[in-house]
Structures are given as C-alpha cells and as structure tokens.
FIFIMAR-815212 format. One record per residue (C-alpha): y, x, z. Coordinates in steps of 0.2 Angstrom, whole numbers, plus 5000, padded with zeros to 4 digits. Layout:
<recs>
YXZ...
</recs>
This chain:
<recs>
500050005000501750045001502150195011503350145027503850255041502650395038503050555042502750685030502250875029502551055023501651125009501051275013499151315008498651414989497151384980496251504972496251534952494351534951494251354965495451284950494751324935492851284942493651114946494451094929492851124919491750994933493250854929493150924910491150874911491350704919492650664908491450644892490250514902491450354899491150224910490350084900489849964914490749904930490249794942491149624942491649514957490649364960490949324978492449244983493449224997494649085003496549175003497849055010498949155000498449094984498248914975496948984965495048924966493949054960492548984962492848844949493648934937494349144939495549244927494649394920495549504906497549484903498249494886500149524887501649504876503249494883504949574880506249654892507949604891509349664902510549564897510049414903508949524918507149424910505449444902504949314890503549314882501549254883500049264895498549234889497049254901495249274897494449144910492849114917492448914919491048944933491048744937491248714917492448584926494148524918495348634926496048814931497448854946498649014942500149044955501949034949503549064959505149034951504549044934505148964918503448894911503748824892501848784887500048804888498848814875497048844874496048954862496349094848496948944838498248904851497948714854499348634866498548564885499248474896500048584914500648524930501548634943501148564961502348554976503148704981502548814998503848925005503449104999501949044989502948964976501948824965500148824958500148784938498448654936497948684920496848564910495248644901493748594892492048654900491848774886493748864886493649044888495549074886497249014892498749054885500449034895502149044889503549084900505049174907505549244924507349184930508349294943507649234956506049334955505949444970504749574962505849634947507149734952508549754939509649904938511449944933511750114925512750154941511150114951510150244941510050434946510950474929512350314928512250294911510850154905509950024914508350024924506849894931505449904940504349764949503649784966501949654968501249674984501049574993501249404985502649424972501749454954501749274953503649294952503549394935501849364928500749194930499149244937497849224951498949314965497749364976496849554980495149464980495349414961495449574951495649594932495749704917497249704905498049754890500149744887501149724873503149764881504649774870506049854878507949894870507550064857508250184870507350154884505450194889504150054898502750124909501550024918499950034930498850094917498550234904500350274898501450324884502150504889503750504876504950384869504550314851505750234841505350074841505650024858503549934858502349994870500649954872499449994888497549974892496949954910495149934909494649944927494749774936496249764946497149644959498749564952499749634966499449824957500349764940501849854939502949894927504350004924505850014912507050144908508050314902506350404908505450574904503650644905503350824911501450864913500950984929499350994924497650914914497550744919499250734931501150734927502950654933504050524926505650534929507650524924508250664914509250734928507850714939506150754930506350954934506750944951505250834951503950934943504351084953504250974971502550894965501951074957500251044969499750864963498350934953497751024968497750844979496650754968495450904966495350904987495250724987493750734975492850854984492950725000492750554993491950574976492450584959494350494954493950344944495550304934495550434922497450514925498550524939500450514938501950474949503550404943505350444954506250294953507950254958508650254976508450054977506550074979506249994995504750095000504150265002502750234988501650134981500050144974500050064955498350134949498750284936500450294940501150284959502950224961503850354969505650354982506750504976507150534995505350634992506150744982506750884997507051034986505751124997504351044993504250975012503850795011502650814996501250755008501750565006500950594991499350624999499250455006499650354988498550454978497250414995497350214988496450274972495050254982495350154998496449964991496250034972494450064972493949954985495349814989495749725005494849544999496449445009498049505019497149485035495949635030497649725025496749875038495549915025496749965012497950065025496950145038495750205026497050285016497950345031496150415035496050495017497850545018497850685034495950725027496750795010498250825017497250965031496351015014497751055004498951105018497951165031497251135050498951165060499751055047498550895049498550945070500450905071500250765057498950675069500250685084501650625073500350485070499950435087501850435093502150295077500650205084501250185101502950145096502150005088501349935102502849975113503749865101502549725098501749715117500149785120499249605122499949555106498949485092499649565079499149735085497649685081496649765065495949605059497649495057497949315054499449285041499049095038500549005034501749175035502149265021501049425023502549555022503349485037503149575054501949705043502149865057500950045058499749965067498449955048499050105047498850215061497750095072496450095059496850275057496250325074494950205072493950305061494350465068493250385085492050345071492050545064491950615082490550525086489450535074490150705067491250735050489650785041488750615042490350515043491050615026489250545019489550345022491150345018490950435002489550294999490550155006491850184992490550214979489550034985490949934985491950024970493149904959492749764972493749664985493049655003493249575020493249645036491549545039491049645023491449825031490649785048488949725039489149895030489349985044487949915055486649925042487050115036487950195051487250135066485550055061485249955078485850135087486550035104487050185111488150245098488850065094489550095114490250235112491250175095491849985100491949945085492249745091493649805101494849915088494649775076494449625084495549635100497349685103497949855110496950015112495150025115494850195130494050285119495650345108495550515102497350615110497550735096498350905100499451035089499951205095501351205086502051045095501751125111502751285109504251135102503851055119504151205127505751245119506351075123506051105142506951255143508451275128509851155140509551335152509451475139510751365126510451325107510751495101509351535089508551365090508451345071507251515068506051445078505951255073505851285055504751155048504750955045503750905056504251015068506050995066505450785069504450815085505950915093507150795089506050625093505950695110507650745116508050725134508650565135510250595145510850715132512650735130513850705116514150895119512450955120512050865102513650935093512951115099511251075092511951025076512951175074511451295077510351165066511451065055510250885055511550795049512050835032510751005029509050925033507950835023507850635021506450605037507450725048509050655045508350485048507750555064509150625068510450485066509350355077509650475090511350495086511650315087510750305101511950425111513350385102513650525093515150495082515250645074513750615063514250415058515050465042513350535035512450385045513550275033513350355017511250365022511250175023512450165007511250284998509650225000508650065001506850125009506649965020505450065033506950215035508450105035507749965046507750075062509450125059510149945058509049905075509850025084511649985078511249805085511149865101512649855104514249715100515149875092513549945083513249785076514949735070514949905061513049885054513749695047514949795039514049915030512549775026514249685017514649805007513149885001511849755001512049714983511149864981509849834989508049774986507349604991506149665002507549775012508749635010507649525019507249655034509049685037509649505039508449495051508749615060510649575058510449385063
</recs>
C-alpha cells in the first residue's frame, strides 16, 4: 500500500561484480520460460465495500479506450469487460462514483442494453446493474469521469517540478478506481487488461503495466497487463515525463529536471529486487520501475505493479531515504502477488511488506541498518497505540471497516503490528524454516486474494502442524484477533541508538559542540531528535540547530521530525521553514502530524487554518480530507 509515516534508511552496503552478473544471467534464464498459465480466482468473498456480486457474474479481462483531456480535467472513452456469467443469470453489478455513464452495450457487435445505477452510499458511490443474456461474455461501457473524481489528480504546470506543461496521476486504493474507471472495486476481484490512452502529442502516459520508455509522436499509447490484478492497482500517469534505465529489467520516470537526480538516488534498485529474490522467490512481473511524481502525491509510495508511484521528497541528494523503496518494491510479492481479499485483512498486504521491507532492506543495507530500522519501527507502533488506546479495536490486526470508508482512521498498526508479528513468528521457529513458508506462502497463493481466515488455515496446516507447544509460544489468536500487544513482543535493540542515547544523556553538560560528527545518519539523526528532553529550551534548540542545521539542511524525514518538535516547544525560529514544508508538500502521513500539533494550541491552530487556506488547493484529496479533520 501506500507508504505513510515510515522511516527510511541510509544506503550504505556494495555488492559484488561477480554476485551481480551471476544474478543477471539466473533472471536472463528465467526470463525465456514465459508464463503461460496462472491460476484464476474462484472463491469469493463478501466485501462491504463493493456492490459487486462475484459469484453471479465477475469481470475478468479489461479492454480500454479512453482519451486524456486537460482542458476539461476528464477521460472519456470505453470500457469493455470480458465477463464471466457463473449463474448464466440476467445481470452483472460494476461500482461507479461520480461518473458520467452514456451507454451500455453488449457484444463485439455492440448491441445497446438496458443499465440502472442504484442509490448512492456515501464513499461507495452507486452500483451500475447491467442487464445480460445468459450467454454474454462482454460488456461494454461508455463513460466519462467529472471533477469530482477523487482518484485523478490534475496538475497545473506550476504544480509540476518543471512549471511548464500539465500533469495527472490517479491514486485507487482503497475504494476510488470506481471514480475513474467502472469496474468491480474490490482487492478480492482481480483482472488482466489492455489500454488504449490518447494523451495531448507532447505529453507521455504510463500506467501499472509494461510501459512505453520514450515519447512518440502521436500522443497514443497502448499497455498490456497480463497478470490478474485488483482494480485498486490501476493507475495511470500523464505527463512531460522521461525514461532513464539503471539497469536490465529496472529504470525511473521522471520530469526532465528531475529524472537525473533520480537515477543517481535509485542507482541500487537493481540490487533490491535481486536481494528480494534471493528471499521470497523469483519477481513475477517482468520489469520494475518507479516514477517521481509531483510534490502533490499524498503518500510516500505506492505500489502499481511494474511501476511504483513515487513522492519526490525521496529524492535526498544522498541517497538516504532510498529504503522506502524497499517496502513498495516488498508489495510485488505481499498485496501484488497475493492481495488482502477485503480491507479488513488490509494486515496482509502491509505487515507482510513491512516484514519483506527491513528483510531486504538488512540485505541490501546491512545488519546495523535493519537493528536501528526495527527500533524506529517499534517507537511508530507504540505511538499508535498511545494514540488510539491500547483496548481499542482498531489496534487490532483483523479490522472491521463495515459502513466506513476504509481510508479513514487507517494508522501503523497493519503496518508495524503485523510487522512484529512475524518477527515472534521467525524467532520461534528460526529464519531458516520461517524463510521456507513464507517463500511457499507467496508462491501457494500467487496472483490470488485472501482472507485472514485464509492465512491462519495456511499457517496451522504448514507451520505448526497440531505443534501445541509452539502455537503458545506464538499467540497467533492474540496479535490478530485482540487489541493491544500480546507479551511475547520482540524489543529490538541497535547499538547505534544506544551510543545516540547516550549522547542525549550527557550533551546539555558537555554542550552541542561537535554533536553533528557523531549523529551523521538518517536514522540516527531521527532517534536523537524524537527523544529530546522534553523540557528543552528555546535556547537549547537554537544551539542544536546551529551545530546541526535540521531545519533548512536536513533531509525531508528529519526536518519533519524536527519541526514537530519545534512546534512542540515553540520554537519560532524554525516556523518559516515549518510553513513553506506544509506549502511544499502534500504527503498526507508527513504533514498530518504537523497540523495535529499546531492544533494544540488556540494560536497553533489559528495559524495552521491559515496555512490549510492558502495552500489547500494544492493539495490532494486524500490529504485534503485528513487536514480538515484534523482542523475541525
């Protein structure tokens, strides 16, 4: 899923030639096997969040056609879906929100049916009920998005990183590829497709599939996606964009100002898929890109299949927060590969990634890195439950978003809970064996959507086998099933962090002097920070900058850091740069905390209302909708 409030790492570890060029003629071999069959879902699941009913009748293979048009900030066009009539009964259910539907017909030969759109559901929008004969195989739908689609965001040239020609980019997940595209909006329905997008001549289209890697001059593009997906990973991109490779079978989109900058920070994204590889089993989706989009992407990344969507607040110039990487290229197995079936199992998706993030990650990086990237995790997930209360039911892994939109109130816990939940899984039954099942867990369930039920059968019959003893020891019942923190959480411990602590115990005696030769990475430089005294002064925090410079010289996770604590204390000096930060960006998980902690106060939130009126035409949907609610 998106990438939120992650803390990110320092690349630091080299691979050798000969481990690169072994892995490059292994991927070179595998490359020539195509894939000729894949498994297809045939069990279904009730999802609340969707008015489909896949059991009667499911969408299988998407044909698009649409065209882009900036002007009037819409697609038009036709989607015509390969179905499968299961009950050979007189109707099919697609969601729709805020879409212009025109007509329906049926067939090659286009004949015109009958369509009804049902009442509307807040966040859910409307079904369309399509009438079908028994024997229809395809549905064609004709349509338009308006304005109001939340999951297209459209781009003036002064919102671009180059100011001089439009940009948009859709963001599905959870429930909002019904707001661009008609489809069967839910992870437990997945599908293969094939686009058609006409764009203006000067501009480039790139989607969740295999892509162009120039501009033509024709301004048509077409994709292939022939791996079953969800609808939520249909994603689209329009704009002044380049291609540079970085190596085989990975590369970077980006603005021409920006796609330099970019290849250089991702210069190791060969080296990530090769170490996730070695892990969790061969990558399935042939290549691997990232696109950099503008600063209005509200989160940190997401995980279109082929081609992650990417924040430019990444892009460090040191190569220093390259490890978010680590966690969206991680959905290429866990939510890509196998999918969360409903937004209740949403853990699957994210604590699985979060697990296969710090496991490539202390690959790639190296075992100091992943120690102090485990304590950084641990700190996020009890500031969650601090947050949310401890009894609280949704610090539950196994969630119930009935009647919610699923976004809403969406913390760490998937994240790190289910995180730390494996890791009790690893320590007790060793990384060996655990590497094993969940190297065949991905493989057994590959291309399919799964519940929480699902994984615990799985896990009974292949990992504890009626073993009574080791089930204790795990409580698997409790981390998902239960709110708060089981005993048996592991408490992680980094070196590193303890010669920060340390220094944090002793620099208000000795002064600041020199302070910034000995907390020299990210992560550090986040741990010292997140645990300043709490009584420090105004004083002692311009001193502290002096010697460090946080506020305008760090990167974008330590300035965030930074300027919660400077709001915190009041520290006026750096409320300029707190200001622009908000102006900036529009990563819903980095600017949210800011906002909270300007509420705090009648003056705090007075100013934050002012900065939210000024800048929130800017923003995206999703953080639009976090702020007001903070701001209410």
């Amino acid at each position: 899923m998106k990438s939120k409030f992650h803390k990110l790492s320092k690349n630091t570890t080299t691979v050798s030639k000969k481990v690169i060029l072994f892995s490059i003629l292994l991927i070179a071999i595998a490359c020539q096997k195509k894939e000729t069959t894949l498994p297809s879902q045939t069990k279904w699941v009730q999802d609340d969040h969707s008015f489909a009913q896949p059991n009667k009748a499911v969408a299988k293979h998407l044909d698009l056609d649409i065209k882009v048009d900036f002007d009037t900030q819409t697609l038009s066009g036709k989607a015509s879906w390969t179905i499968e009539n299961n009950a050979k009964g007189n109707e099919i259910i697609f969601d729709e929100n805020t879409l212009n539907i025109t007509k329906v017909t049926l067939g090659d030969d286009e004949k015109e049916t009958q369509f009804q759109l049902g009442d509307s559901v807040e966040f859910h929008g409307r079904p369309i009920h399509i009438t079908i004969q028994p024997t229809t195989t395809k549905v064609n739908i004709y349509y338009n998005t308006t304005k109001k689609s939340v999951a297209l965001q459209w781009l003036t040239p002064e919102q671009t990183a180059d100011k001089k020609k439009p940009f948009l980019f859709s963001q599905g997940e959870s429930i909002w590829s019904r707001t661009w595209l008609p489809c069967q909006d839910s992870p437990g329905i997945r599908f293969t497709y094939n686009a058609k997008v006409t764009v203006p001549k000067d501009l480039m289209a790139v989607m969740s599939a295999v892509n162009p890697q120039q501009k033509n001059d024709t301004g048509i593009y077409t994709f292939q996606q022939d791996k079953p997906i969800p609808s939520y990973l249909m994603a689209i991109a329009v704009g002044d964009i380049q291609f540079q490779s970085i190596d085989h079978r990975t590369g970077v989109y980006a603005e021409p100002s920006v796609i330099k900058k970019a290849a250089w920070e991702f210069a190791k994204l060969g080296d990530m898929v090769n170490a996730a590889e070695k892990l969790f089993g061969p990558y399935r989706w042939g290549r691997y890109d990232v696109i950099v989009l503008p600063p209005s992407f509200p989160y940190g990344g997401m995980e279109n299949p082929n081609l992650t969507f990417l924040t430019p607040t990444v892009l460090a110039g040191d190569r220093s927060l390259t490890s978010l990487l680590a966690h969206e290229l991680g959905h290429s197995w866990s939510g890509n590969l196998v999918t969360n079936a409903t937004w209740d199992d949403i853990w699957l998706n994210e604590g699985f990634t979060t697990y296969v993030e710090h496991r490539i990650g202390e690959a790639v990086f190296g075992v100091k890195e992943a120690k102090m990237q485990d304590v950084l995790s641990r700190k996020v997930l009890q500031d969650n439950l601090t947050d949310l209360g401890i009894t609280s039911p949704d610090t539950r892994l196994k969630v119930n978003t009935t009647g919610k939109n699923p976004d809403d109130g969406l913390s760490d816990i998937p994240y790190e809970k289910g995180y730390a939940f494996l890791q009790t899984i690893e320590a007790a039954v060793g990384r060996e064996k655990f590497d094993a099942f969940i190297t065949a867990y991905f493989k057994a369930h590959s291309f399919q959507s799964i519940t929480t039920e699902d994984f615990v059968t799985y896990y009974k019959e292949n990992l504890i086998k009626g073993y009574k003893a080791l089930a204790d020891k795990i409580k698997m019942e409790e981390w998902i099933y239960k709110p708060g923190i089981p005993p048996n959480i592991i408490t992680p411990i980094s070196e590193d962090f303890n010669a920060i602590d340390a220094l944090q115990k002793t620099w208000r005696q000795t002064g600041v002097k020199g302070l910034s030769q000995k907390i020299t990475s990210t992560n550090e430089k986040q741990h010292f920070i997140d645990y300043l005294p709490a009584d420090i002064t105004t004083e002692e925090m311009t001193a502290i900058d002096k010697e460090c410079n946080f506020t305008n010289g760090g990167n974008f996770v330590v300035r965030r850091q930074w300027f919660i604590q400077a709001l915190k204390h009041h520290y006026k000096t750096a409320y300029p740069a707190i200001e622009q930060f908000l102006t900036t960006y529009s990563r819903t998980g980095s600017l949210t905390p800011l906002y909270k902690e300007m509420a705090k106060t009648p003056e705090g939130k007075t100013w934050a209302n002012q900065i939210f009126a000024k800048v929130k035409a800017g923003y995206h949907a999703t953080t639009l909708e976090a702020v007001q609610q903070v701001l209410k």
